[in-house]
C-alpha positions as CSV (number, residue, x, y, z in Angstrom):
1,X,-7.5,-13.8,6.7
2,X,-6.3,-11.0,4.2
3,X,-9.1,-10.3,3.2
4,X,-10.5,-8.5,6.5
5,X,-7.4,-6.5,6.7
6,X,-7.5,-3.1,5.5
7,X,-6.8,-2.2,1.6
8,X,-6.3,1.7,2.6
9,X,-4.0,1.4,5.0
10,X,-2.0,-1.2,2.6
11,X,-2.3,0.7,0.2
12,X,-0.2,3.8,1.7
13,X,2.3,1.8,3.3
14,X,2.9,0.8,0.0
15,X,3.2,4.6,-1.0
16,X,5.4,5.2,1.7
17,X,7.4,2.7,0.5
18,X,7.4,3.4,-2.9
19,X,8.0,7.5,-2.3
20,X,11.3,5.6,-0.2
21,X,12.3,4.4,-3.2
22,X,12.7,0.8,-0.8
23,X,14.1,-1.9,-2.4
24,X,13.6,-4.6,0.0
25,X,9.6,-4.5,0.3
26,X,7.3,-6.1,3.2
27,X,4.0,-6.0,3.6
28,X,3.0,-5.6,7.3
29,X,0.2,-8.1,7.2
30,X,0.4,-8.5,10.9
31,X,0.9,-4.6,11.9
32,X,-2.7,-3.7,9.6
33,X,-6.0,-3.6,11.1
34,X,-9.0,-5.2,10.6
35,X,-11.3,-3.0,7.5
36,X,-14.0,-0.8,9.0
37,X,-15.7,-0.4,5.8
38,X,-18.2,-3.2,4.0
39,X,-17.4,-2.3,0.7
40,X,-13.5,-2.3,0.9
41,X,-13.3,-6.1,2.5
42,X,-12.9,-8.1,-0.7
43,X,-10.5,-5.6,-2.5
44,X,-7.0,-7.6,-2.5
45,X,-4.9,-5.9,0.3
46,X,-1.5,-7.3,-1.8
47,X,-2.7,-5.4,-4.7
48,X,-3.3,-2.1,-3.0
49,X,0.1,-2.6,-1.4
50,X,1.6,-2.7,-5.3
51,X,-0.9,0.2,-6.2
52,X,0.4,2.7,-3.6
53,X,4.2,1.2,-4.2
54,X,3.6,2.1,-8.0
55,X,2.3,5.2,-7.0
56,X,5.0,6.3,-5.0
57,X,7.4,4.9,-7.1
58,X,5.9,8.0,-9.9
59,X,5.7,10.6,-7.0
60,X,9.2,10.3,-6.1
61,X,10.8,10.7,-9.9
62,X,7.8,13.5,-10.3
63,X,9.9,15.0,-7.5
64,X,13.2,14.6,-8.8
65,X,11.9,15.9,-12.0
66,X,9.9,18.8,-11.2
């Protein structure tokens, strides 16, 4: 279930990919472990995914921009 997978670490792949600029985005379900942390198990692990792609997505043009 997605919901014992780990928010953190889907969260910066999402970053990674969003810093990427990558267009074709996937969600390593199977490649994240399981969360260590009680309090993190019920966050959504697809919305931290968008989160760090959205953030990464800003990094990058902060980037170009700067």
């Amino acid at each position: 279930m997605s919901q014992n997978k780990c928010p953190g670490c889907a969260y910066e792949s999402g970053y990674r990919s969003g810093l990427q600029m990558d267009v074709s985005l996937n969600l390593p379900f199977q490649n994240l472990p399981n969360c260590q942390h009680a309090t993190t198990q019920s966050k959504d692990i697809f919305a931290a995914f968008a989160q760090g792609y959205f953030d990464g997505v800003n990094d990058f043009h902060q980037q170009k921009t700067a």
